[in-house]
C-alpha positions as CSV (number, residue, x, y, z in Angstrom):
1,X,-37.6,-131.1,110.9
2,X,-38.7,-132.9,114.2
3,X,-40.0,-132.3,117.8
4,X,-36.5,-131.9,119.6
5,X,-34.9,-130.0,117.4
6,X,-33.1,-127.2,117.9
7,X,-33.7,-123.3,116.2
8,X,-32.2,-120.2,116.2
9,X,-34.1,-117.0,116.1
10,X,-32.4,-113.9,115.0
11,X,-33.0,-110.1,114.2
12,X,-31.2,-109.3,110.8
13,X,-33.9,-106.4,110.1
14,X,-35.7,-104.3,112.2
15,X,-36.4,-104.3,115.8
16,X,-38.7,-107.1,117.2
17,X,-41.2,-106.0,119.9
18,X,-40.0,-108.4,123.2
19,X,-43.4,-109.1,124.6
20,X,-44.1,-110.6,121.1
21,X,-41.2,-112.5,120.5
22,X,-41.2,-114.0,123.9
23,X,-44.7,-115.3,122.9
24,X,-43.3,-116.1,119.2
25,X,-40.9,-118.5,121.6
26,X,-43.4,-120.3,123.8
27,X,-45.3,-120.7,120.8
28,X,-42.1,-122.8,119.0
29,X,-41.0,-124.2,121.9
30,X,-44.7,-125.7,122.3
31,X,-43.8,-127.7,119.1
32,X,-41.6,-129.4,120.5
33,X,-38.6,-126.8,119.5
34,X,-35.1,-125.8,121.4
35,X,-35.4,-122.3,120.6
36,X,-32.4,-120.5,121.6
37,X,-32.3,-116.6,120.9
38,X,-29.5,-114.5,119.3
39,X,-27.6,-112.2,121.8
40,X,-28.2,-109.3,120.1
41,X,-31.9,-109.6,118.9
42,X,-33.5,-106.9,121.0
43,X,-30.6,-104.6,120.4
44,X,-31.0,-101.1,119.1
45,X,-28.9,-98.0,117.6
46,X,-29.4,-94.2,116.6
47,X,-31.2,-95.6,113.4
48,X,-34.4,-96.6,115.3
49,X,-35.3,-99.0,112.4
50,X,-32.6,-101.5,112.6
51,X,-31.9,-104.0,115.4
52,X,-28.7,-103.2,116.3
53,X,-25.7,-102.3,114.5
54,X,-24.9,-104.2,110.9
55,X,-22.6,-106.2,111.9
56,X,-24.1,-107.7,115.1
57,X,-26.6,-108.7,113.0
58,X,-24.5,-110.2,110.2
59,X,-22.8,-111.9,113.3
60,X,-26.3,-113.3,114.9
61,X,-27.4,-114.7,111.5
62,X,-23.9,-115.8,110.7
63,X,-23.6,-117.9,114.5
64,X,-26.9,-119.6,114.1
65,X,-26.5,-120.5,110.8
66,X,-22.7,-122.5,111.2
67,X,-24.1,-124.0,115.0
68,X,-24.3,-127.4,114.4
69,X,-27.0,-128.2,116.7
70,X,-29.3,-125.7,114.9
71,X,-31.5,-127.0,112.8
72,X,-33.5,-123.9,111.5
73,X,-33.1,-120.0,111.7
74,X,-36.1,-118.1,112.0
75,X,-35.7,-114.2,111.2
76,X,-37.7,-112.3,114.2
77,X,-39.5,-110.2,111.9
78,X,-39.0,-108.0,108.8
79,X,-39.1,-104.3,108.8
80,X,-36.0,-103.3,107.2
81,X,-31.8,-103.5,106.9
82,X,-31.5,-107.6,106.1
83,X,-29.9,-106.5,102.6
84,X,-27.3,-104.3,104.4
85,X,-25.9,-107.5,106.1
86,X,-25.5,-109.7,102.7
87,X,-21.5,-108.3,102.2
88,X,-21.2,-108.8,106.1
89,X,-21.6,-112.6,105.9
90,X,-19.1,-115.2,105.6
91,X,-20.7,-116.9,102.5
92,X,-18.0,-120.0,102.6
93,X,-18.5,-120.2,105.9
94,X,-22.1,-120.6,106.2
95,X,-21.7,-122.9,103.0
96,X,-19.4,-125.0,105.2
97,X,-21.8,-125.5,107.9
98,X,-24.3,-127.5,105.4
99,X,-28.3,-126.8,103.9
100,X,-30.4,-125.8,106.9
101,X,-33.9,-123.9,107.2
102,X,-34.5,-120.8,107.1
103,X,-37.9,-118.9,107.8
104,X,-39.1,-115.3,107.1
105,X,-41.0,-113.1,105.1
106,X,-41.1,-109.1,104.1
107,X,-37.9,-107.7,104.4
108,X,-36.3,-111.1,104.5
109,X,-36.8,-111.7,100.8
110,X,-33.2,-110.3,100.4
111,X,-31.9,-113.4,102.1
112,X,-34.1,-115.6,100.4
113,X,-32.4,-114.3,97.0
114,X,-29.0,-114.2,98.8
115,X,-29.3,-117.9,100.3
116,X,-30.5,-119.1,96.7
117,X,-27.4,-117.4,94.9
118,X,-25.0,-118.2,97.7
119,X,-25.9,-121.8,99.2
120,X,-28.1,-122.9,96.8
121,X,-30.5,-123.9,99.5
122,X,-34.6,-123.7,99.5
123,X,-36.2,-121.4,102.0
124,X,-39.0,-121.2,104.0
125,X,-41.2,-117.9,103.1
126,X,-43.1,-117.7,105.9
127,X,-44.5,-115.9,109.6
128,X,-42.2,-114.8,111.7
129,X,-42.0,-115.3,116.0
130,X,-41.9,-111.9,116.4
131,X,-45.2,-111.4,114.0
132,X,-48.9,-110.8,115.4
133,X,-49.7,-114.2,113.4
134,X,-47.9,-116.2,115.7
135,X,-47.4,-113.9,118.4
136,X,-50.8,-112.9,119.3
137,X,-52.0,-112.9,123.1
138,X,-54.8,-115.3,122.7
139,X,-53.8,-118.1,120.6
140,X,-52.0,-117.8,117.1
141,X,-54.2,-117.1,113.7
142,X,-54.9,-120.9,112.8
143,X,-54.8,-121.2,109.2
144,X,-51.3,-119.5,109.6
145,X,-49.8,-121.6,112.4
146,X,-51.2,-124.8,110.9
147,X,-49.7,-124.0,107.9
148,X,-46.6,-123.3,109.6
149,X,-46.3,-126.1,110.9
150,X,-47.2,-128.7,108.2
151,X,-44.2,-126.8,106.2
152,X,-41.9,-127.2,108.9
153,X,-42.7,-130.9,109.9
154,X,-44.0,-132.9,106.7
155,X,-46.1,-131.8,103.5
156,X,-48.5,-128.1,103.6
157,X,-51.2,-128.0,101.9
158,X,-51.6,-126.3,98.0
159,X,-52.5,-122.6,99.1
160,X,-55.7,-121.2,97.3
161,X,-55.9,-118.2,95.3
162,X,-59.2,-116.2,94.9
163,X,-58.7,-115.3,90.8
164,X,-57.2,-115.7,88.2
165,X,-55.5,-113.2,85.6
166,X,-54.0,-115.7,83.0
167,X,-55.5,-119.1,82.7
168,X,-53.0,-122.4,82.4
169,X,-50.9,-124.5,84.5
170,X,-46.7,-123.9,85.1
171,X,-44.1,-126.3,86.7
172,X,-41.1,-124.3,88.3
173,X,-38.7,-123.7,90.9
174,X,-40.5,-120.9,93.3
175,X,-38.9,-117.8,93.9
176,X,-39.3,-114.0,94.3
177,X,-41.4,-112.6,97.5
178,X,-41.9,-109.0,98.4
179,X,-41.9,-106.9,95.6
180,X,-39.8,-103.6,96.9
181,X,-37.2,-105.7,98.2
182,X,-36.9,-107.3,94.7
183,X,-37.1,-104.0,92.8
184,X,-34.3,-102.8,95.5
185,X,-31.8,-105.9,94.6
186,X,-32.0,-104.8,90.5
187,X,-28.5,-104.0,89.5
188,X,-26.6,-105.9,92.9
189,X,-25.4,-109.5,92.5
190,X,-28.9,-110.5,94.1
191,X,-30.4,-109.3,91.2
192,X,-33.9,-111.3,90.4
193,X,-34.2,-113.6,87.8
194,X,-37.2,-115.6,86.8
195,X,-35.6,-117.5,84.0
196,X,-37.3,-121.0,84.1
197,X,-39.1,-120.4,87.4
198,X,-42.5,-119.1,88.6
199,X,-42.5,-115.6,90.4
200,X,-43.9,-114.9,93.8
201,X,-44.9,-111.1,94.2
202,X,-46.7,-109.9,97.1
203,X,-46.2,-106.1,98.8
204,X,-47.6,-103.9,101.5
205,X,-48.5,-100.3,101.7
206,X,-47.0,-99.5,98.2
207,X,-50.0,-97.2,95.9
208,X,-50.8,-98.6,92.3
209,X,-48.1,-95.7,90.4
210,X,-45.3,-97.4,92.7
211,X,-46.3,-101.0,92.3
212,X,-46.0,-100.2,88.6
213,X,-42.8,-98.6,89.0
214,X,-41.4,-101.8,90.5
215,X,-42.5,-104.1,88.4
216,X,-41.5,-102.2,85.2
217,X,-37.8,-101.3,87.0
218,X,-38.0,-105.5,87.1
219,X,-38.8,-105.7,83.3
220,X,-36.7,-103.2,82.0
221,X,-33.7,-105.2,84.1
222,X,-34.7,-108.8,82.4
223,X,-35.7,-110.5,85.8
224,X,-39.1,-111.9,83.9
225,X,-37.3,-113.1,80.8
226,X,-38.3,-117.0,80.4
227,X,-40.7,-117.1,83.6
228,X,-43.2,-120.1,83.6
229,X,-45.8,-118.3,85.5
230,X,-46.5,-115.7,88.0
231,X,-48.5,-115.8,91.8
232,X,-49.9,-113.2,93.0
233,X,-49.9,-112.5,96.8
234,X,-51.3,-110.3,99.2
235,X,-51.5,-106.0,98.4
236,X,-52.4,-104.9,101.6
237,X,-53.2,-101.4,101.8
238,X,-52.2,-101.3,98.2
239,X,-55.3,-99.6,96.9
240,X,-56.5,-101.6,94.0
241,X,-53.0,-103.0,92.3
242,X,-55.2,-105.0,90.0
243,X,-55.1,-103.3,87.0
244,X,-51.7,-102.7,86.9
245,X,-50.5,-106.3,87.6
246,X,-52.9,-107.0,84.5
247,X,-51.1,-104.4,82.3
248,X,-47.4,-105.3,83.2
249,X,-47.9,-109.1,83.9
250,X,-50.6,-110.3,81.3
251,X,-48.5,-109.4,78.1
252,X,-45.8,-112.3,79.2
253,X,-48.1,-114.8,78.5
254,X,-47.3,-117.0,81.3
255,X,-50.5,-118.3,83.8
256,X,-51.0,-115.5,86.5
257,X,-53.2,-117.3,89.5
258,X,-53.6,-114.2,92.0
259,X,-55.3,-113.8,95.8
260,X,-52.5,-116.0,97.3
261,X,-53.0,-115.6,100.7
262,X,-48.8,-115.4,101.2
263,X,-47.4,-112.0,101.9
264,X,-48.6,-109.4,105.0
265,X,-52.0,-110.3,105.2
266,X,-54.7,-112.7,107.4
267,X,-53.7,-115.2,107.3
268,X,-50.5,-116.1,106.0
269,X,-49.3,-119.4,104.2
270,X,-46.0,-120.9,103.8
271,X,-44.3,-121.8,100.6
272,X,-41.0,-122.8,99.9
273,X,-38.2,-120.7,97.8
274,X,-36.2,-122.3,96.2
275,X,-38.4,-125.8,96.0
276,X,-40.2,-126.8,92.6
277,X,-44.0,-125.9,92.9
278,X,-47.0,-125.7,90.3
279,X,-49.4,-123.2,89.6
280,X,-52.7,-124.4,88.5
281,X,-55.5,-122.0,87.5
282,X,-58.1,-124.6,86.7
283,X,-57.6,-125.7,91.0
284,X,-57.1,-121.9,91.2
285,X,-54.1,-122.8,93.5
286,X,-50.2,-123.2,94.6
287,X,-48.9,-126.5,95.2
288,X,-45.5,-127.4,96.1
289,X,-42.8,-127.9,97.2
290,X,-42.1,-130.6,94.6
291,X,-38.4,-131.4,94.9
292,X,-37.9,-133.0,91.3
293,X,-40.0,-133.3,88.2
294,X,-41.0,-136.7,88.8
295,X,-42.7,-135.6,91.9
296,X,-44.3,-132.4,90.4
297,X,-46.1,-134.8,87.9
């Protein structure tokens, strides 16, 4: 991407709050962005936690995706209801139209695994406009919106971790995000699979018993057969997940480099899905994207 560009933001979850995504605008639009803003992304219905109806959300994502002058498509925030839109969408279509960005985090992870399956295209999991990250009334959280931007415009920095749970270093396309959303997919045609890859998990607001419910529902399906390694995002208000990501992760002998700051937490780093990346537990760190071997090293 580059200063004059033009992006699309869109609600295909829950309902963003419209003093922040106004700021969430200003904020792209001070890069240097077109920002142009789906018709129907303040909308709401009887259920309170989706923005708008299914398929005006389908419809919003669809639009911005197949406008030629967009060059990006950033999801207004998470919440919930992107995986009721996947059967809505118009997957030749949007395939027509050609690779393009797109940015979000949380909820959104079912479009990340969607986009992957369906386009074959890298994402960007990432803040979102509508987000108190970028949206906040002073000025944006830093680290986040630098980060944020070096992802969007050239080459972000290798994201730290804080510890690790299974030394050694793994090469691999990037994929997973939020846990429950990737639990929830088991047993669709989005169904997770971390064959050859390394595996991003991060959650929010999810006790230790359900965390390991998840991830066992994931092993029990297959989705970790043949990963490379595994990194370990933020648990906000998680408890202590700790020794449960040790008991279910550990016995796949793969590295395990947790503390990530990539998830819901302060602040929040952008990696690419989707994009080849290395996990390095003697750096204790993240790098990527690496978009061939050569380039990984």
């Amino acid at each position: 991407m580059q200063q004059g560009d033009t992006v699309a933001v869109v609600s295909p979850s829950g309902p963003a709050d419209a003093i922040l995504l106004r700021r969430g605008v200003e904020r792209l639009e001070g890069l240097g962005l077109k920002v142009v803003v789906g018709p129907h992304v303040l909308d709401r219905q009887d259920l309170a936690y989706l923005a708008g109806s299914d398929a005006v959300r389908a419809a919003d994502l669809q639009a911005a995706w197949c406008d030629p002058a967009v060059s990006a498509v950033f999801c207004a925030r998470g919440g919930y209801g992107a995986a009721r839109v996947l059967d809505l969408l118009d997957w030749n279509l949007m395939r027509a139209a050609g690779p393009k960005i797109l940015i979000g985090s949380s909820d959104i992870t079912a479009l990340h695994q969607a986009f992957a399956a369906e386009l074959g295209v890298a994402t960007l999991h990432g803040p979102m406009p509508g987000n108190m990250l970028i949206a906040a009334e002073q000025r944006p959280e830093p680290a986040t919106w630098d980060h944020l931007q070096a992802a969007l415009f050239g080459a972000p920095a290798p994201v730290a971790g804080s510890q690790v749970l299974a030394p050694g270093r793994a090469t691999g396309v990037l994929a997973g995000g939020n846990l429950s959303l990737l639990a929830s997919l088991c047993g669709t045609r989005y169904q997770p699979s971390f064959a050859g890859k390394l595996a991003l998990l991060e959650d929010i607001g999810e006790e230790p018993y359900r965390v390991d419910r998840m991830l066992t529902q994931l092993l029990q399906s297959g989705a970790f057969a043949g990963v490379r390694g595994i990194a370990l995002g933020s648990w906000v208000d998680c408890g202590d997940p700790y020794p449960v990501l040790r008991d279910r992760l550990l016995p796949l002998g793969v590295p395990v480099l947790a503390g990530l700051p990539i998830g819901h937490g302060s602040p929040q780093m952008s990696v690419w899905l989707g994009a080849l990346g290395v996990i390095d537990t003697e750096s204790c760190s993240l790098s990527g994207p690496f978009w061939n071997e050569e380039q990984a090293g």
